[in-house]
ZAMARGU-4260 file (C-alpha; in steps of 0.2 Angstrom, whole numbers, plus 5000, padded with zeros to 4 digits):
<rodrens>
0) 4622/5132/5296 | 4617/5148/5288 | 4607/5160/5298 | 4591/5166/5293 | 4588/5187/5292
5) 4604/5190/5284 | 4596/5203/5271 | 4591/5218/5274 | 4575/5225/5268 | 4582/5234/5253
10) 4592/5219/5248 | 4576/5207/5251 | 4565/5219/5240 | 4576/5219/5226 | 4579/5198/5226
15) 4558/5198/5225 | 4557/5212/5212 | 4572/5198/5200 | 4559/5185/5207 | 4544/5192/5199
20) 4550/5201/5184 | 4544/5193/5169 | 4562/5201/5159 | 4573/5192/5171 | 4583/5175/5165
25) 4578/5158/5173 | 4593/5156/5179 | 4596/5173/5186 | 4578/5173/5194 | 4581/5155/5201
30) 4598/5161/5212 | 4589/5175/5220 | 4574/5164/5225 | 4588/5152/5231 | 4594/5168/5242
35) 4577/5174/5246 | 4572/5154/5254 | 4590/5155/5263 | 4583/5168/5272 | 4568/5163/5275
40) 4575/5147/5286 | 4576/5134/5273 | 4590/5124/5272 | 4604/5121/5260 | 4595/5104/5256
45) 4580/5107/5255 | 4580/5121/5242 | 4593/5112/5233 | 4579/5097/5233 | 4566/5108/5227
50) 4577/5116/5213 | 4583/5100/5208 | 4602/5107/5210 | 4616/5099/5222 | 4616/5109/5238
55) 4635/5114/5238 | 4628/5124/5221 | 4616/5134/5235 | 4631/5136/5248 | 4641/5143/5234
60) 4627/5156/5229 | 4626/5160/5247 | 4644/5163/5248 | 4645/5172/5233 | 4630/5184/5238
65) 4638/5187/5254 | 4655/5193/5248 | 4652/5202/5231 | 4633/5206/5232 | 4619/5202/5220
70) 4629/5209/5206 | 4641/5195/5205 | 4628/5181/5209 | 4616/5187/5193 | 4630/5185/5180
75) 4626/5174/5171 | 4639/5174/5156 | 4627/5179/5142 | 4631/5195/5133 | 4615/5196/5129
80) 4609/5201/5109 | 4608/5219/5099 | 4611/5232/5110 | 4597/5246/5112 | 4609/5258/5113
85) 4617/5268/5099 | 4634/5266/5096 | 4637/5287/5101 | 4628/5283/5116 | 4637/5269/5120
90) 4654/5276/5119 | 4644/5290/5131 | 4641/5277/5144 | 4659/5270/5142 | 4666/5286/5146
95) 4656/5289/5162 | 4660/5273/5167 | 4679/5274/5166 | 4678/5287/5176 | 4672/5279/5189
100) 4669/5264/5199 | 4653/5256/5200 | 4648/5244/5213 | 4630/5240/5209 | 4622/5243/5192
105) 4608/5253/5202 | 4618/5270/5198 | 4622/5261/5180 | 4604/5260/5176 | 4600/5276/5185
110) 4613/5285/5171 | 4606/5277/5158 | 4588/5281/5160 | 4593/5300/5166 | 4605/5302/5149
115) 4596/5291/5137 | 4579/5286/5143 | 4581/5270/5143 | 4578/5259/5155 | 4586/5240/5157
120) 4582/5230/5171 | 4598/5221/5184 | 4599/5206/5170 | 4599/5219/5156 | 4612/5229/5162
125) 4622/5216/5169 | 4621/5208/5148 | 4626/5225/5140 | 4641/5228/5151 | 4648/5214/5145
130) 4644/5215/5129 | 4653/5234/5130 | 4669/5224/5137 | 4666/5229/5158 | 4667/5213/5173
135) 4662/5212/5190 | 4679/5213/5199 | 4687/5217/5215 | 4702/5229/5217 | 4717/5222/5222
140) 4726/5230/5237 | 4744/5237/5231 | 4756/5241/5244 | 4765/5256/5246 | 4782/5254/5238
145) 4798/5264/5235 | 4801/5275/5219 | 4806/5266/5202 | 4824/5274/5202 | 4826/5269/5220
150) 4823/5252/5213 | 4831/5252/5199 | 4845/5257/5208 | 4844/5244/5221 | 4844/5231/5208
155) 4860/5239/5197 | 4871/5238/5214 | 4863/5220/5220 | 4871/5215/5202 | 4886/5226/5202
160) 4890/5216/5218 | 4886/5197/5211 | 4898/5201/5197 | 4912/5207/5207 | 4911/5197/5223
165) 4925/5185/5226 | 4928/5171/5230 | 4932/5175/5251 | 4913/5186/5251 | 4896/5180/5250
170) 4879/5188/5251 | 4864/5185/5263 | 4846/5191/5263 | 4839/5193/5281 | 4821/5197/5287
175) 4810/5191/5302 | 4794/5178/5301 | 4781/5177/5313 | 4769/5162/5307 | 4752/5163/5320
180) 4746/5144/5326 | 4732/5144/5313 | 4725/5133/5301 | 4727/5141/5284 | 4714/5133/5271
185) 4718/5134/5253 | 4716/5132/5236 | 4715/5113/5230 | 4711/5102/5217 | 4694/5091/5224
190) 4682/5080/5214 | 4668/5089/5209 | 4653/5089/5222 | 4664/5085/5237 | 4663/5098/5254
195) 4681/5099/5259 | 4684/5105/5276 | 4701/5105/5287 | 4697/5107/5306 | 4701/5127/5312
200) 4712/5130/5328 | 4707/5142/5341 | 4725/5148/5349 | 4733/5164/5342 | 4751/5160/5348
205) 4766/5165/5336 | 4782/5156/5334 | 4796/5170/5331 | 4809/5166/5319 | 4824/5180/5315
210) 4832/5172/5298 | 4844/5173/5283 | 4847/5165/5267 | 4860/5163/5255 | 4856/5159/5238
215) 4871/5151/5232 | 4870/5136/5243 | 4856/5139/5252 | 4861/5141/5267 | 4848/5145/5279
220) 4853/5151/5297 | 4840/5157/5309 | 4837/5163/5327 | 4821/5159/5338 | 4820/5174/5350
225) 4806/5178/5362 | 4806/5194/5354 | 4811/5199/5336 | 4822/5214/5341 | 4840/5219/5340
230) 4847/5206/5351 | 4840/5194/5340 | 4846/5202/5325 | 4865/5203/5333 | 4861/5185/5336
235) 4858/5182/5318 | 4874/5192/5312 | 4884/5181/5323 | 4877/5165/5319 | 4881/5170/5299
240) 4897/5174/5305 | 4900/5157/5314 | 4893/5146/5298 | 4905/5154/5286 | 4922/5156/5294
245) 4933/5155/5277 | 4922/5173/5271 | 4933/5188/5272 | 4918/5200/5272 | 4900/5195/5273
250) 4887/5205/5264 | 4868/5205/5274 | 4854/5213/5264 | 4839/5217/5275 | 4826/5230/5275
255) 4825/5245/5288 | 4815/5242/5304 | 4821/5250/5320 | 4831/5234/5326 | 4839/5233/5313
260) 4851/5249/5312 | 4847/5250/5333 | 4859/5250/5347 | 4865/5229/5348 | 4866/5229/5329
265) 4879/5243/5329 | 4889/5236/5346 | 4889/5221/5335 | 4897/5229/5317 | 4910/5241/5329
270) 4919/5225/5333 | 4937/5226/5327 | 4936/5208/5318 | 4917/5210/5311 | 4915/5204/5293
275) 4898/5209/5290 | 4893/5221/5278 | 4876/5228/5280 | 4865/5234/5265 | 4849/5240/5267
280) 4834/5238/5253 | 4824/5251/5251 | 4808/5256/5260 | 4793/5246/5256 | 4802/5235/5245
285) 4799/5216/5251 | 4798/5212/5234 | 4817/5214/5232 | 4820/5204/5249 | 4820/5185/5241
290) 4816/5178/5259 | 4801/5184/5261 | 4797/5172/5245 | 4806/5156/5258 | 4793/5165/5270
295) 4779/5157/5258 | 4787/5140/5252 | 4786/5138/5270 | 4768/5141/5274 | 4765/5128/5258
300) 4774/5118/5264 | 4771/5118/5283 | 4755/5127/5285 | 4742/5127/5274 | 4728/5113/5274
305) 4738/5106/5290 | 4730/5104/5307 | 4740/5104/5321 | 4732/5100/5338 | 4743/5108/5348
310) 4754/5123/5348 | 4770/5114/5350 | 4767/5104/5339 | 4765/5118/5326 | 4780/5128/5332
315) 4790/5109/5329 | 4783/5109/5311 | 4790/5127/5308 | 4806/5123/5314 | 4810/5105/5306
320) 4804/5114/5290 | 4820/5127/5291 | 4830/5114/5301 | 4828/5096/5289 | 4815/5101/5274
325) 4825/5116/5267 | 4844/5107/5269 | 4838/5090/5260 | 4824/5098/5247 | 4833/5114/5243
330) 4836/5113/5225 | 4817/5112/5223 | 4813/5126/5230 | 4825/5137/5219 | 4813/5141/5203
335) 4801/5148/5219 | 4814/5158/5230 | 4825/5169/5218 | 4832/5185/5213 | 4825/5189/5198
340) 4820/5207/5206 | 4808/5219/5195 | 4804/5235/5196 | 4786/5237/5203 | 4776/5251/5201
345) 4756/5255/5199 | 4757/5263/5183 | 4749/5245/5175 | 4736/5247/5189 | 4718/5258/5188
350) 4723/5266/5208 | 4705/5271/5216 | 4706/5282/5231
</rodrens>
């Protein structure tokens, strides 16, 4: 049910001004009066009734509004006709604009009237940004991540090793998972018109597990502490050790938390008979880390769209996913878990802040 009052006053004023303006598109003008009813109390139905739409079209406006703002909803697709700006003045307004970023077209028009006196109403603006080659979109959030040449570097030894291991050696990427007791909806094909819904959970517990994979054979040992720690990670060093008892010197790639280069985990490598050699990636670097993709074949496949009713039950899913799933359907996750590492950088991204 969608609570009514959600607008503010500001936000309400501007839905009526679209409403009453006579430059406003049909279309455009009829989305904010769908906006304006919802608050108003009206249901999904009923407006959807009296617009002669399905009410699954006035949910998705109502999302839409609510996530992006009234910029987003009043798109319409239409680049509109022949521009009444020059075309100096549109490269002046192309300029200013790359400069910045804009989330309303409130401090577009603003420029626009101030430089040019010109002045276009939301629908007008919304029109000649597309036609100058601007969308509506949302930043994506980038990660911290090591430099190129650490990368680079990272990637030159990883092969340097592959092509000179032999055949008493193998190789093992490690990392930790913590998957919460929590439906996770996704993204699905459904016929058109349909409301699909899978039922939420409200615990928060976490199963723990401390893992490692070889890609050769896939070979997937794991530990299931209380705690992720370095007990558990000398636990996982000795497990490796005990599933490959003909490997002269084991070589475990893993990234750089505290537990792993702690206390437990250098009692462990100062035995006399220890055969693991550790490598560490570099900082901020899960992308070089090809766990971290099983990580997500795992929640596909275990996780998203799946209710469990209780959290045993969930912490059994995760487990017989690593314990029968990934031994038996291995092969068909290769093409999704890999090491075909590249170098990531923001230089191909527009970085605000």
């Amino acid at each position: 049910m969608i609570r009514p009052g959600f607008l503010s006053s500001s936000e309400r004023r501007e839905l009526e001004v679209c409403v009453r303006s006579q430059r406003e598109d049909h279309g455009v003008a009829r989305r904010a009066n769908a906006i304006l009813l919802l608050d108003d109390g009206k249901s999904c139905q009923v407006i959807a009734e009296f617009l002669y739409l399905d009410d699954d079209t006035i949910r998705g406006w109502y999302k839409t509004y609510r996530e992006a703002g009234w910029d987003a909803l009043s798109i319409d697709g239409w680049k509109g006709g022949v521009s009444r700006l020059t075309a100096i003045q549109e490269a002046e307004l192309c300029d200013w604009l790359d400069g910045r970023f804009c989330r309303s077209t409130v401090e577009i028009r603003a420029r626009i009237s101030k430089q040019f006196d010109l002045h276009y109403s939301h629908s007008g603006c919304i029109k000649l940004l597309a036609r100058l080659g601007f969308e509506y979109r949302k930043p994506k959030g980038l990660p911290r991540v090591a430099s190129a040449e650490k990368q680079a570097e990272f990637i030159a030894m990883y092969e340097r090793l592959l092509n000179e291991l032999e055949a008493d050696e193998a190789v093992y990427f490690a990392d930790a998972v913590h998957p919460e007791y929590q439906t996770k909806p996704a993204f699905g094909w459904v016929k058109a018109g349909s409301n699909p819904a899978v039922t939420t959970t409200a615990g928060r517990g976490r199963v723990n597990i401390h893992g490692a994979l070889n890609l050769e054979n896939f070979d997937a040992p794991f530990v299931e502490p209380t705690t992720v720690d370095g007990v558990s990670a000398a636990q996982l060093l000795a497990k490796i050790e005990a599933r490959n008892p003909d490997k002269r010197v084991i070589h475990v790639i893993w990234d750089n938390a505290a537990y792993h280069k702690g206390p437990d985990v250098r009692d462990f490598l100062a035995r006399p008979d220890c055969r693991i050699h550790l490598i560490q990636l570099p900082p901020y670097c899960p992308h070089l880390n090809p766990i971290e993709r099983l990580w997500a074949v795992m929640h596909q496949c275990v996780t998203h769209n799946r209710h469990y009713a209780t959290q045993k039950q969930f912490a059994n899913a995760i487990l017989r996913f690593f314990r029968e799933t990934l031994p038996k359907d291995w092969k068909a996750f290769q093409s999704q878990v890999s090491d075909n590492f590249k170098v990531v950088t923001h230089e191909k991204f527009r970085v605000f802040g």
